[in-house]
C-alpha positions as CSV (number, residue, x, y, z in Angstrom):
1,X,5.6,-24.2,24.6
2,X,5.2,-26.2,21.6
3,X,8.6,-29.2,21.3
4,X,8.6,-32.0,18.5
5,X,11.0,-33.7,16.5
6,X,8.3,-34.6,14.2
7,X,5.5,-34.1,12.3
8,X,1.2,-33.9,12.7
9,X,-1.3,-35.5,10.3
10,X,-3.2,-32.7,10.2
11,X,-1.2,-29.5,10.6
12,X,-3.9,-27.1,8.9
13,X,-6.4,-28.6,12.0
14,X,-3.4,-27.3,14.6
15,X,-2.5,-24.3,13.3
16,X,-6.3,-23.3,13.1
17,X,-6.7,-24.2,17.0
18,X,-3.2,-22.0,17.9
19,X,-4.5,-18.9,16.2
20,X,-7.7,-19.0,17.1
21,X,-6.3,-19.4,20.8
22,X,-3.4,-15.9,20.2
23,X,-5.8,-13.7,21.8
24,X,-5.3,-15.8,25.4
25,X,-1.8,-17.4,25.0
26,X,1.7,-17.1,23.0
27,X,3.3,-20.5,21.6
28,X,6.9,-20.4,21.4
29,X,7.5,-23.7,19.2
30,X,10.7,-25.8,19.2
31,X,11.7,-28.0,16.6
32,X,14.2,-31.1,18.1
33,X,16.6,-33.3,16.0
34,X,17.3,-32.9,12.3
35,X,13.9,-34.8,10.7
36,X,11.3,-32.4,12.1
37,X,8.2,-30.4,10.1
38,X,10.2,-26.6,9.4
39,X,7.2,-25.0,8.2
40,X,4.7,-26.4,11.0
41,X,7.7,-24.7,14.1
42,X,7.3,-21.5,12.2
43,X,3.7,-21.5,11.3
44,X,3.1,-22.2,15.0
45,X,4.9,-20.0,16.4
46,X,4.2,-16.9,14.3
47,X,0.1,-18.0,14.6
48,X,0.8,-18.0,18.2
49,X,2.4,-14.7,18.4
50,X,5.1,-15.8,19.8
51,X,8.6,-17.2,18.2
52,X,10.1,-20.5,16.9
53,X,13.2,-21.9,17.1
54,X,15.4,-24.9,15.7
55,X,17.3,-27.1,18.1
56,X,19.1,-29.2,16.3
57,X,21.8,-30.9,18.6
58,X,22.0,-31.2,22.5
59,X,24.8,-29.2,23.1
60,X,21.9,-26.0,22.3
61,X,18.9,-27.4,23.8
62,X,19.9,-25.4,27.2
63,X,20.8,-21.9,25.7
64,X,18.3,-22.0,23.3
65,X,15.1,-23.1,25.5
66,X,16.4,-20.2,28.3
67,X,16.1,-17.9,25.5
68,X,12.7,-18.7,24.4
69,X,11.7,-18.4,28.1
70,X,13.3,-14.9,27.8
71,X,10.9,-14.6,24.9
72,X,7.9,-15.5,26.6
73,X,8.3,-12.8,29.1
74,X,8.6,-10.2,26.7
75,X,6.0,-7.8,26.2
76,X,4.6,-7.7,22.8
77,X,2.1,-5.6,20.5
78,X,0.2,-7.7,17.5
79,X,-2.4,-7.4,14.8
80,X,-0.3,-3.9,13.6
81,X,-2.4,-1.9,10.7
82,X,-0.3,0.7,8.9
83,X,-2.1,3.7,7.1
84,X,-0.1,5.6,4.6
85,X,-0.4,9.1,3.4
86,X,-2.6,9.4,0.6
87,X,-0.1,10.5,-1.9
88,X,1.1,6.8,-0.9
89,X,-2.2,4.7,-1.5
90,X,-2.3,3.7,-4.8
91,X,1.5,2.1,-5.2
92,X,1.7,-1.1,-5.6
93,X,4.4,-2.6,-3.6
94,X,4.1,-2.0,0.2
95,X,5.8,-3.8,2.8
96,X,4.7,-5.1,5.4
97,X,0.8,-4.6,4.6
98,X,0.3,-5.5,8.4
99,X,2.2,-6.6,11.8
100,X,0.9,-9.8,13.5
101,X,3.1,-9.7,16.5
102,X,6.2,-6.9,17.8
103,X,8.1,-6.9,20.7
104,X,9.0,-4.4,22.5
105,X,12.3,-3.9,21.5
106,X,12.1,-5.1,17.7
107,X,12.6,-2.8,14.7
108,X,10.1,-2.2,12.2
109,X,11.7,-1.9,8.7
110,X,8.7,-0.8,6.4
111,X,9.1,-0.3,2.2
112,X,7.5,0.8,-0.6
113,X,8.5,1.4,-4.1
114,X,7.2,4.2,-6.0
115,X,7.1,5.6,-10.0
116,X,7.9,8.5,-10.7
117,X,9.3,11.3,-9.3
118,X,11.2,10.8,-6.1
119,X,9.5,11.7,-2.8
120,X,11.4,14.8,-0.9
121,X,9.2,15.7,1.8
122,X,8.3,14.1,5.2
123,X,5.5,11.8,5.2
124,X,3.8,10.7,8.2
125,X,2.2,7.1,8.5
126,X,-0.4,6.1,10.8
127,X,0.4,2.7,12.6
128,X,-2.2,1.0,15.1
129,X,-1.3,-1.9,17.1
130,X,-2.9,-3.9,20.1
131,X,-1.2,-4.1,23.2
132,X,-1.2,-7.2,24.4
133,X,0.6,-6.9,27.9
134,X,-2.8,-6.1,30.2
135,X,-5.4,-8.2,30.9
136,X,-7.7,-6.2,29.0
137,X,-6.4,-5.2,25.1
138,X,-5.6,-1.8,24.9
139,X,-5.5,0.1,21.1
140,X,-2.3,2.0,20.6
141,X,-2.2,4.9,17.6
142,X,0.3,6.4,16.5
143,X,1.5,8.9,13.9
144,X,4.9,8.2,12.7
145,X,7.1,11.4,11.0
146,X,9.6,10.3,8.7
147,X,11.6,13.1,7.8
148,X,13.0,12.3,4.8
149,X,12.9,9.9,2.3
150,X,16.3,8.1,0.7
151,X,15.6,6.7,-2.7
152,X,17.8,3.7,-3.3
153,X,18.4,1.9,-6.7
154,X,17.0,-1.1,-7.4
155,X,19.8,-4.1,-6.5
156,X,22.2,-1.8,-5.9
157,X,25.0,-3.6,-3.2
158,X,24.9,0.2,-1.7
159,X,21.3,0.2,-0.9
160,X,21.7,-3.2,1.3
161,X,24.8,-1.5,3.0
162,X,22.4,2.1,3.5
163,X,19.0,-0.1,5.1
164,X,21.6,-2.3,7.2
165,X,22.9,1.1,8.7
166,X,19.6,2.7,8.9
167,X,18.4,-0.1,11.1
168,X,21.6,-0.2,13.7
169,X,20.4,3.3,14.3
């Protein structure tokens, strides 16, 4: 657990040491007051594969320091590679390109944008992912079957409305 309500000289130097160190530990990072660095709690705990959160009065120190203890005891998959079909390699816009850190109950939300004609069939996607819960790493792969494919319009308030639906399923 990683608590400040300030800042580091030399954050590059920190964040260096916490992700060279992800393999053996998580960092949960907590940012305290109001005048704290924002980008080092996130940077910290996203190298660390673990989480970050702001706690900016007293009254949520307790609730929110109980919930990154919840967090800590989560199990988690990291360092997530996605392979897409072929008919999907040479777009230019995928998202996310790779996974650093899941947990086990999280939802991936994945997104490409494509020319053209509009895909109708299935697609399957490869996804591998380390899991990180054993002592020893173990390699997960998986084939993901999408069964079909909803093309939404570019900034379209209907598409927002469709993916937030899709992802309470």
């Amino acid at each position: 657990f990683l608590l400040t309500d300030g800042f580091v000289d030399d954050k590059a130097t920190c964040l260096d040491i916490i992700a060279k160190s992800s393999e053996t530990f998580r960092v949960q990072s907590l940012g305290v007051g109001q005048d704290f660095d924002r980008e080092l709690i996130e940077k910290c705990g996203y190298f660390g594969k673990g989480s970050f959160s702001y706690i900016e009065n007293v009254e949520q120190m307790k609730s929110i320091i109980i919930e990154s203890l919840n967090k800590s005891l989560r199990n988690y998959l990291g360092d997530g590679k996605i392979v897409l079909p072929e008919k999907l390699n040479n777009y230019k816009y995928t998202y996310p390109k790779e996974i650093k850190v899941i947990f086990e109950d999280d939802v991936i939300n994945y997104g490409f944008i494509c020319p053209g004609e509009p895909i109708t069939e299935s697609l399957e996607i490869g996804l591998t992912m380390t899991d990180f819960k054993e002592v020893k790493k173990k390699e997960i792969k998986e084939t993901i079957t999408i069964p079909s494919v909803e093309q939404l319009q570019e900034g379209d308030l209907l598409s927002r409305i469709i993916i937030g639906n899709i992802l309470r399923k």
